[in-house]
N, C-alpha and C positions, 0 to 999 in steps of 0.2 A: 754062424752069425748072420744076422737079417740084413738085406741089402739094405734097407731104408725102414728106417721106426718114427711111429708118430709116438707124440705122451702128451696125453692129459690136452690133447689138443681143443682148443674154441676158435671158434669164428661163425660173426654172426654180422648181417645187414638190416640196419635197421632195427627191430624187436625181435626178428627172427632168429633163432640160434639154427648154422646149418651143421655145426660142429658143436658137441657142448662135453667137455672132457672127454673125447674120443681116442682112443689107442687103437695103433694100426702097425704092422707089421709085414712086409715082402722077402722073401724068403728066395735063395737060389732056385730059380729054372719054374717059379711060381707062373702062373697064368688062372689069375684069380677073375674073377665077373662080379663086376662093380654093379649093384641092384639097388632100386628104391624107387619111390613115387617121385613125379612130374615135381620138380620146385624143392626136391629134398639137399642139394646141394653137391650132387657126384658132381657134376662140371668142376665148381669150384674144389673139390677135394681135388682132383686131376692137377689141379693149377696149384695146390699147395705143394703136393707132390713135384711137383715138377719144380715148386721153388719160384714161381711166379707170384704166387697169393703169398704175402704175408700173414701169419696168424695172428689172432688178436692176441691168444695166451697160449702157453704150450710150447712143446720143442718138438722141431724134426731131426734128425740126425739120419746121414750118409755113410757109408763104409770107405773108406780111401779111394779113390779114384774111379766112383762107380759114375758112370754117364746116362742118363736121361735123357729120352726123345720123346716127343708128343704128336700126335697125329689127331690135330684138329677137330671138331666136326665141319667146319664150313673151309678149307683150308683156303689161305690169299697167299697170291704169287708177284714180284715184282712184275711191272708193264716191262714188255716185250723181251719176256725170257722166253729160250727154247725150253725142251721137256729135260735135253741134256743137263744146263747148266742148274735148271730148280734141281734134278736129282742129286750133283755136284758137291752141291749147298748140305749134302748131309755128311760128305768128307771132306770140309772146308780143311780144317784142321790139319788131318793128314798130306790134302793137296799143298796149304802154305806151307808147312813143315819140309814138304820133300821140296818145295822152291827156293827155302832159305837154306838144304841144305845143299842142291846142287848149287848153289851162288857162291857158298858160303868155299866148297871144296875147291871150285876153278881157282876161287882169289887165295887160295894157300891158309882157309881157315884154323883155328884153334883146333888141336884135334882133341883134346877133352870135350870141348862144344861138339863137335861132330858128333865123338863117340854117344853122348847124351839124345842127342840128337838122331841119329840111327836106331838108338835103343827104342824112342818115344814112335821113329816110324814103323818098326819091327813091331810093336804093341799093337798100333793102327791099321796094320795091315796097308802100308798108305803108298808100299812103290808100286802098287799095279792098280790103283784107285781105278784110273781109265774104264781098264777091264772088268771091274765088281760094277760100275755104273751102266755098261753096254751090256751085261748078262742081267743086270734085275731089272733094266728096260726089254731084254727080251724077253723075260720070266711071265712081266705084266704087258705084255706087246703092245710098247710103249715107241714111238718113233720120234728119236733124240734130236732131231729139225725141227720138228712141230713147233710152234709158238702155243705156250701153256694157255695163254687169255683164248684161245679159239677154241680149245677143248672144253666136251659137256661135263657137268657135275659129277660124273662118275668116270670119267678119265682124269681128271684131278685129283678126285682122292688116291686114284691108281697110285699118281705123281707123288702126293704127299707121303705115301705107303712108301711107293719107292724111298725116297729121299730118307725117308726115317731107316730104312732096312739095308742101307748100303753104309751106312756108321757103325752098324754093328754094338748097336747098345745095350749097356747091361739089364736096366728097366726101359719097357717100352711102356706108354702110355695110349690106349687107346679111344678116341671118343667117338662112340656108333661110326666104328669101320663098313659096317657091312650097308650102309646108310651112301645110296646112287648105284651099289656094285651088281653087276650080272652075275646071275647062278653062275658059270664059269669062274668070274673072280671071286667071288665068293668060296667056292671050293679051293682055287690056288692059298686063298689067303690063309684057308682051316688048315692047309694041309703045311703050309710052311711056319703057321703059332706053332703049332704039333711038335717039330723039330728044332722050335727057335731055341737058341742058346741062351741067352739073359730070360728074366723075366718079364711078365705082361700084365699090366693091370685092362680091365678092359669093360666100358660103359655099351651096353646093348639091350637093346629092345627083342633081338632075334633070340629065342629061346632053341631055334634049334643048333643055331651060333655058337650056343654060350654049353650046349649040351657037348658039342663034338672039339670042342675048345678048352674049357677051363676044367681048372684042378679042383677050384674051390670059390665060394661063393661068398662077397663079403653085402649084407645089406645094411643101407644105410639109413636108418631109421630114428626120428627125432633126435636128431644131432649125436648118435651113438652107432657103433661101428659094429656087428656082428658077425661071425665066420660061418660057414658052413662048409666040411669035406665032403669036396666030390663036384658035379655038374650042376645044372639047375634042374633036371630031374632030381635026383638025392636030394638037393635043397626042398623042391615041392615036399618031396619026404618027412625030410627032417623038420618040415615047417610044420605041416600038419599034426605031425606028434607033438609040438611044442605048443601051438595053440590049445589043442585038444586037453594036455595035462596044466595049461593055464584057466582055461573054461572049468575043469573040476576042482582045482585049487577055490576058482574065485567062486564057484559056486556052492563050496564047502563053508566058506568063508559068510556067504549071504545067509546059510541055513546057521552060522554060529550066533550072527546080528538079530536072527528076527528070531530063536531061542530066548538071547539077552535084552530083547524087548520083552517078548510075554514076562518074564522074569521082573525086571524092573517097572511093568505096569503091576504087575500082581504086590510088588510091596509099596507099591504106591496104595494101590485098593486095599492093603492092611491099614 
């Protein structure tokens, strides 16, 4: 069963349709490469996905308790966080969860609450939170003092990468990750999609990114949604044979029209 299903999806600003009955589909342990032209609308697909954008028409639906993280392209940070606490901020949940259950245990809580309660921490992975935050700050040698607002453009996105990757989400959303990153992190990042657990939708410009990366290729092309299995090589592939057997189609087509012209001038000149 697909973690997240589009149907019949629309959304349009203005005259523009960026979606125009689109159907879309993620799949377990998927790491698809989101494609198309400058202004075609992947950002805002990102955002529907993610349950930010409203659609105009259409349905999304979710599988039971799937989570959803996003990784910005420009990411903003609150004024004067450390690099610690923005990472933090991606196990809020699990962090307040294990605070209301140690509060909850000193004062002689409900132990059906607890029990529920232990069950949702054990889910989240959330008693050793601490420790998953100081390991994927040192994965991306990240130093958890730092005040975020003083880092450059591509120590930030590090932070946003982190923050998303210590939740442990089922869909990751990605928008041009590799957009500030150094060849170094750039390699960390290929080689930990590689292994991720949930899946990844993922907007990029880098072709050799999207090559050492994704399963499968969705292009987004006047407001309709296409697949293609395999990397963006196989896509170049697959695209070329498709253009190529659409050029002979349409040019089968041109040689029927100017047949049914001679034709219909010739009984005209009867």
């Amino acid at each position: 069963m697909a973690l997240l299903t589009l149907q019949n999806a629309h959304l349009a600003f203005g005259l523009a349709p960026l979606l125009n009955g689109a159907d879309f589909a993620i799949e377990t342990r998927e790491r698809i490469g989101l494609i198309g032209r400058n202004g075609a609308g992947k950002s805002s697909l990102l955002k529907v996905l993610a349950r930010t954008q409203v659609l105009d028409d259409g349905a999304i639906a979710l599988q039971g308790g799937v989570r959803i993280t996003t990784v910005p392209q420009e990411p903003v940070f609150a004024a004067n966080t450390t690099v610690f606490e923005a990472v933090s901020n991606g196990v809020s949940r699990a962090r307040e969860l294990r605070d209301e259950y140690e509060r909850l245990a000193v004062n002689g809580g409900d132990e059906h609450t607890l029990s529920d309660m232990q069950h949702e921490i054990d889910e989240l992975d959330g008693w050793a939170w601490e420790s998953k935050v100081a390991t994927t700050l040192s994965q991306l040698s990240l130093n958890a003092d730092t005040l975020v607002s003083t880092l450059s453009g591509g120590l930030k996105k590090r932070v946003s990468i982190a923050q998303a990757l210590v939740g442990a989400p089922d869909v990751l959303l990605l928008d041009e990750p590799t957009n500030h990153l150094d060849l170094a992190a750039i390699a960390w990042l290929e080689t930990m999609l590689q292994s991720f657990k949930g899946s990844a939708v993922i907007i990029s410009h880098d072709r050799t990114f999207l090559d050492n990366v994704v399963t499968r290729i969705v292009e987004l092309d006047r407001g309709k949604l296409t697949g293609f299995p395999g990397n963006y090589s196989a896509y170049e592939t697959q695209k070329a044979a498709q253009l190529e057997f659409e050029a002979t189609v349409n040019a089968k087509f041109d040689k029927f029209l100017a047949q049914e012209e001679v034709w219909i001038r010739k009984g005209v000149e009867a």
